[in-house]
C-alpha atoms as a printed R data frame, in Angstrom:
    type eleno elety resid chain resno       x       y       z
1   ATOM     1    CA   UNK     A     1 133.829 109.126  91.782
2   ATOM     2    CA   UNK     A     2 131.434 106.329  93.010
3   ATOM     3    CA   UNK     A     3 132.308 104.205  95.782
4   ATOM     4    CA   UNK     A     4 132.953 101.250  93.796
5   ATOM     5    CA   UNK     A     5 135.518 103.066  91.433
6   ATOM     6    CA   UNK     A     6 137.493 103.709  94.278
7   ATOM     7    CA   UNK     A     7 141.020 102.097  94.345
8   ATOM     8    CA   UNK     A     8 141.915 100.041  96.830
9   ATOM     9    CA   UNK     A     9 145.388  99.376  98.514
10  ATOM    10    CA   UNK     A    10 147.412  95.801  98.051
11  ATOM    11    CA   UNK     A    11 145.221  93.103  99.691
12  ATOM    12    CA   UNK     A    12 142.020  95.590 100.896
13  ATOM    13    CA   UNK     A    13 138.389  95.521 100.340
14  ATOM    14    CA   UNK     A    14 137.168  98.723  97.913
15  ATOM    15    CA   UNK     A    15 136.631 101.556 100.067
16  ATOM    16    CA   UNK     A    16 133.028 102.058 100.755
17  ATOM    17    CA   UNK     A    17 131.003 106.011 100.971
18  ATOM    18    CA   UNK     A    18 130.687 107.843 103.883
19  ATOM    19    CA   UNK     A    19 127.329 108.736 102.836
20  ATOM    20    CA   UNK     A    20 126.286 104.881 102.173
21  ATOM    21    CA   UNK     A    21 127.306 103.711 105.902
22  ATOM    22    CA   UNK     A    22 124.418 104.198 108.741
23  ATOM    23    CA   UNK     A    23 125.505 105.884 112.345
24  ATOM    24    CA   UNK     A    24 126.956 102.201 113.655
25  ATOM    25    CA   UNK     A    25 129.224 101.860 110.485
26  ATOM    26    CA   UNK     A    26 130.251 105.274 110.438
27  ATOM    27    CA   UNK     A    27 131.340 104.800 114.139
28  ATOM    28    CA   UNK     A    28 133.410 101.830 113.324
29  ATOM    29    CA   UNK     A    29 135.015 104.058 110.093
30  ATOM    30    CA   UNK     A    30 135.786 106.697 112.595
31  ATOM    31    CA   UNK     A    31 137.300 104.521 115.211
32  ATOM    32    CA   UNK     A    32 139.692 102.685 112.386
33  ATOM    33    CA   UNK     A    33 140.896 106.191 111.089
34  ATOM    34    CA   UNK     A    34 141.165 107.698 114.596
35  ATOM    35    CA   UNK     A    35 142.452 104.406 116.192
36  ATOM    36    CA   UNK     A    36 140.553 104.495 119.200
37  ATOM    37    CA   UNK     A    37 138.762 101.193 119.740
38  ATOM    38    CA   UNK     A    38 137.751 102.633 123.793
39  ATOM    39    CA   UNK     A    39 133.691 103.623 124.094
40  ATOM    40    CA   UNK     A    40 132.871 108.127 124.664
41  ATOM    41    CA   UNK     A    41 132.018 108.654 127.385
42  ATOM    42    CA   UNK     A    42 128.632 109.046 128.287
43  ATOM    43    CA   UNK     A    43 128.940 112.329 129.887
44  ATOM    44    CA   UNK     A    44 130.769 113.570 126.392
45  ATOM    45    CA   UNK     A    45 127.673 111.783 123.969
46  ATOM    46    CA   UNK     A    46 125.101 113.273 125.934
47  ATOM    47    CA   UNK     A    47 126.509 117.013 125.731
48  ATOM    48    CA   UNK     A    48 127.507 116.473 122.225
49  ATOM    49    CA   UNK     A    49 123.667 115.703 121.718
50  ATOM    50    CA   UNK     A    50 122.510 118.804 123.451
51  ATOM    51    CA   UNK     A    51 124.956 121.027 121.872
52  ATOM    52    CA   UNK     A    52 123.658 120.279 118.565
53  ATOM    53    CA   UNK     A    53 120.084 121.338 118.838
54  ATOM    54    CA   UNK     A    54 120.920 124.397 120.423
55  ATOM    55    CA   UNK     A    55 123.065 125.928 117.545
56  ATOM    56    CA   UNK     A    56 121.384 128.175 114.767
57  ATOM    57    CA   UNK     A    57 123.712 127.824 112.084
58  ATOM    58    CA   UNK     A    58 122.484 130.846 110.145
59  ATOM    59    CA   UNK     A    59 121.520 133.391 112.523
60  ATOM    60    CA   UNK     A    60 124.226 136.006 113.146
61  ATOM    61    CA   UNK     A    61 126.213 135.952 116.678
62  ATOM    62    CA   UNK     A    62 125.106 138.749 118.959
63  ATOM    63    CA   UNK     A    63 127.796 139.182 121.876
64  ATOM    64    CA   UNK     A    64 127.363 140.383 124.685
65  ATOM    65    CA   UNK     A    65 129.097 143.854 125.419
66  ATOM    66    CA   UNK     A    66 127.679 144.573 128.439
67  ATOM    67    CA   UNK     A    67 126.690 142.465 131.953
68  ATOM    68    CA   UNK     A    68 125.627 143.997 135.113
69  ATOM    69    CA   UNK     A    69 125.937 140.470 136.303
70  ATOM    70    CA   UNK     A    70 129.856 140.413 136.217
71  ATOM    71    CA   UNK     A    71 129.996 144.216 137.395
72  ATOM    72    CA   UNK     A    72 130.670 144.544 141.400
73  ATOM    73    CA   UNK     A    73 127.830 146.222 142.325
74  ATOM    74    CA   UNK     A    74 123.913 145.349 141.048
75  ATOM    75    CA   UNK     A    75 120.637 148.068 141.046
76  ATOM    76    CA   UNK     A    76 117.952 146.498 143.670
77  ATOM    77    CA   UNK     A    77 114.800 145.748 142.789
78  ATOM    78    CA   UNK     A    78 111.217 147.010 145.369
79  ATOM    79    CA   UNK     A    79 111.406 143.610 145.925
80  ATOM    80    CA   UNK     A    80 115.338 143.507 147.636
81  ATOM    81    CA   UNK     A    81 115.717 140.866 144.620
82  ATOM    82    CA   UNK     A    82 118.831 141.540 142.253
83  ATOM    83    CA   UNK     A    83 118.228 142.821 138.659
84  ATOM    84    CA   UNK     A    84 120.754 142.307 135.855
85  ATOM    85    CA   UNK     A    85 120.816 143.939 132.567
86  ATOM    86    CA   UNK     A    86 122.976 142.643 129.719
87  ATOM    87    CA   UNK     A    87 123.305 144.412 126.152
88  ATOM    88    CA   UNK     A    88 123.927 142.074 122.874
89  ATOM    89    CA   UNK     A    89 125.213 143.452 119.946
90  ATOM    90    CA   UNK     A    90 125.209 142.140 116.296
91  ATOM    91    CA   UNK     A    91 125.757 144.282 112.833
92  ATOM    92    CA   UNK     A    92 123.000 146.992 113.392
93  ATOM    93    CA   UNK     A    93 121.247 145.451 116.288
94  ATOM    94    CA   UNK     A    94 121.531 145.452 120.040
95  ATOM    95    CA   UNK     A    95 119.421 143.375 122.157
96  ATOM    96    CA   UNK     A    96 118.558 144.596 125.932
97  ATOM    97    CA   UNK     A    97 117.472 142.351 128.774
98  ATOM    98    CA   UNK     A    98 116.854 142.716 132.296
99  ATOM    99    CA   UNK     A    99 116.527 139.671 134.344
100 ATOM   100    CA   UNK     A   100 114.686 140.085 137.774
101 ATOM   101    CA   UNK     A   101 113.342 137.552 140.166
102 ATOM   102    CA   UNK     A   102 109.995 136.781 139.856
103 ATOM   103    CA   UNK     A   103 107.509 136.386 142.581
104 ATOM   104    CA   UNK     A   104 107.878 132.479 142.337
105 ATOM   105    CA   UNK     A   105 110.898 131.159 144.043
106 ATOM   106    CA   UNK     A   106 113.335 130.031 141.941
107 ATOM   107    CA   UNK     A   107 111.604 131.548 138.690
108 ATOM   108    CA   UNK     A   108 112.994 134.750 136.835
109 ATOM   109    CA   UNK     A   109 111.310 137.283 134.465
110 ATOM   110    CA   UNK     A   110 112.990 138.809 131.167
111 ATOM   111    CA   UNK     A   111 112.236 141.950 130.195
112 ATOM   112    CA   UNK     A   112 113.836 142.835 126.323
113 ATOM   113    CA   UNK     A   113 114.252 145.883 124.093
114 ATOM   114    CA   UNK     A   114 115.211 145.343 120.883
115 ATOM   115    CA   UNK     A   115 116.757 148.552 119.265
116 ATOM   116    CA   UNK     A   116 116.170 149.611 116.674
117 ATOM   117    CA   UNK     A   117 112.794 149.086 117.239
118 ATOM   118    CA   UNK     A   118 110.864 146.670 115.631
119 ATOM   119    CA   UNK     A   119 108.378 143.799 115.849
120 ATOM   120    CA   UNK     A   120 110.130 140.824 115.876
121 ATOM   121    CA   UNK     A   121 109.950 137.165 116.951
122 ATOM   122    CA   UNK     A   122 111.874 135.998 119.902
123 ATOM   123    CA   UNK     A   123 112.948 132.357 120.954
124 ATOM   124    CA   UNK     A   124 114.042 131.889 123.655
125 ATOM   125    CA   UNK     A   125 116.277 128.848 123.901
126 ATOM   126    CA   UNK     A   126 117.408 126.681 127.417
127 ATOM   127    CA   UNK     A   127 119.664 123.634 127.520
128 ATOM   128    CA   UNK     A   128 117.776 120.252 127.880
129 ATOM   129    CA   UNK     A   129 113.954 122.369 127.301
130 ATOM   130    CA   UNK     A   130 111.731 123.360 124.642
131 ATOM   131    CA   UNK     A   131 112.042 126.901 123.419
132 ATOM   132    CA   UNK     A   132 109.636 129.606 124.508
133 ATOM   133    CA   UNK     A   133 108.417 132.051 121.885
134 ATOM   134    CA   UNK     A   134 107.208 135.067 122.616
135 ATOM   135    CA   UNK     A   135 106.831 138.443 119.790
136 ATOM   136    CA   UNK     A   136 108.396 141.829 120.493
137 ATOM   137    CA   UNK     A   137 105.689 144.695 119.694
138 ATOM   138    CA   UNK     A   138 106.202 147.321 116.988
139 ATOM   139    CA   UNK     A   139 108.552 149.302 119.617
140 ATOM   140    CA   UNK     A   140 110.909 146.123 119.993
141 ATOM   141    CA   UNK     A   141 109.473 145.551 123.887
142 ATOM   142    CA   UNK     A   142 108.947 141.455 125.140
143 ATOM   143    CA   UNK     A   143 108.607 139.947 128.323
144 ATOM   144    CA   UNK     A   144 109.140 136.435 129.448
145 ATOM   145    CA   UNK     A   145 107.756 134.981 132.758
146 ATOM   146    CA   UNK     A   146 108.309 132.149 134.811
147 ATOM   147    CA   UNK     A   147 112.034 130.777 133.504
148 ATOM   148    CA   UNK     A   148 113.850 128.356 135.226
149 ATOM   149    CA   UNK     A   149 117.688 129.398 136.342
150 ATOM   150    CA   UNK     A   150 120.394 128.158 133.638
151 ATOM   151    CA   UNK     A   151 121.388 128.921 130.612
152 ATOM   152    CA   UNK     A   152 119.442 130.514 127.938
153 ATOM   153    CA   UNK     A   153 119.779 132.567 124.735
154 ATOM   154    CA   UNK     A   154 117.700 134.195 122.298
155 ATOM   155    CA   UNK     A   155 117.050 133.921 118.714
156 ATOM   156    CA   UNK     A   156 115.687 137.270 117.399
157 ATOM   157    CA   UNK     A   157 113.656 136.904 113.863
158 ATOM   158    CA   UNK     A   158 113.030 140.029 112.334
159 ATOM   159    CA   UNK     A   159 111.102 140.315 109.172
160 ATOM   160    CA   UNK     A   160 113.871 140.490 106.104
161 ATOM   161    CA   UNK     A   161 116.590 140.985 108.206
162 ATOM   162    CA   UNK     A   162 119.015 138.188 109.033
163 ATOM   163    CA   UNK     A   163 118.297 136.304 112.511
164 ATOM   164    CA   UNK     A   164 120.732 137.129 115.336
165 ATOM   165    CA   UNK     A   165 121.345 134.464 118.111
166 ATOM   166    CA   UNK     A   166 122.394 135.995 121.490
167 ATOM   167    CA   UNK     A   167 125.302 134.646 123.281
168 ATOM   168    CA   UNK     A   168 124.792 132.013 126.125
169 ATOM   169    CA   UNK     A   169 124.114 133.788 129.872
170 ATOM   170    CA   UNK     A   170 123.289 132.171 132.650
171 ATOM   171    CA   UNK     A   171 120.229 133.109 134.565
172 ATOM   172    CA   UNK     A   172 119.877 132.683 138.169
């Protein structure tokens, strides 16, 4: 039913389309049906923002099953540095990483197996940065370098095979 067929109550304006209003209007629709007149926080717009481009509403949700980061004890690296390995699972795939300090402070190298093995594209996604891509060979092996501490997560594109996101880990 078009907007202007819509009745209206005793003594109001035809209501008016959702779709026709831009983002101010559809604010002030919002705050009328909610009732809130008060500004959001600024804090609570700008992680609403961020939140949105990091979601891949099609790709299939690979959680995590297994984090040497949360066990007690952590395998040493030549280097004395810690190395973590965490295991994602989704339908038939499991994603491996190991996370190990790299040789520049403050920087961390991923190291992924993707089984079953198979070529695949990988982005790799960080709050508040551009994703990385990198491409798993034919025996589902990648490698990132030089990543910045903070969350991340991985999309893994495989060809005609639904994507799988990982869950969010933190690194660092």
């Amino acid at each position: 039913m078009p907007a202007d067929d819509l009745p209206a109550g005793p003594g109001e304006e035809p209501a008016i389309a959702l779709g026709e209003l831009d983002d101010e209007g559809l604010l002030v629709a919002l705050r009328e049906v909610i009732g809130h007149d008060e500004p959001v926080p600024d804090v609570s717009v700008d992680l609403a923002k961020s939140s949105y481009g990091l979601r891949e509403a099609d790709a299939e949700l690979a959680a995590l099953v297994s984090d040497s980061g949360t066990a007690a004890t952590s395998s040493t690296v030549r280097s004395g540095a810690v190395s973590r390995l965490a295991v994602f699972e989704a339908g038939d795939l499991s994603v491996e990483i190991e996370i190990e300090g790299a040789a520049r402070v403050g920087s961390w190298r991923l190291t992924g197996q993707l089984i079953p093995a198979a070529p695949a594209r990988i982005q790799v996604r960080r709050q508040r940065a551009e994703p990385a891509w990198v491409d798993a060979d034919d025996r589902g092996r990648f490698a990132v370098d030089h990543l910045p501490a903070g969350p991340l997560s991985l999309i893994c594109l495989r060809h005609d095979l639904p994507a799988a996101a990982t869950e969010w880990i933190v690194v660092g």
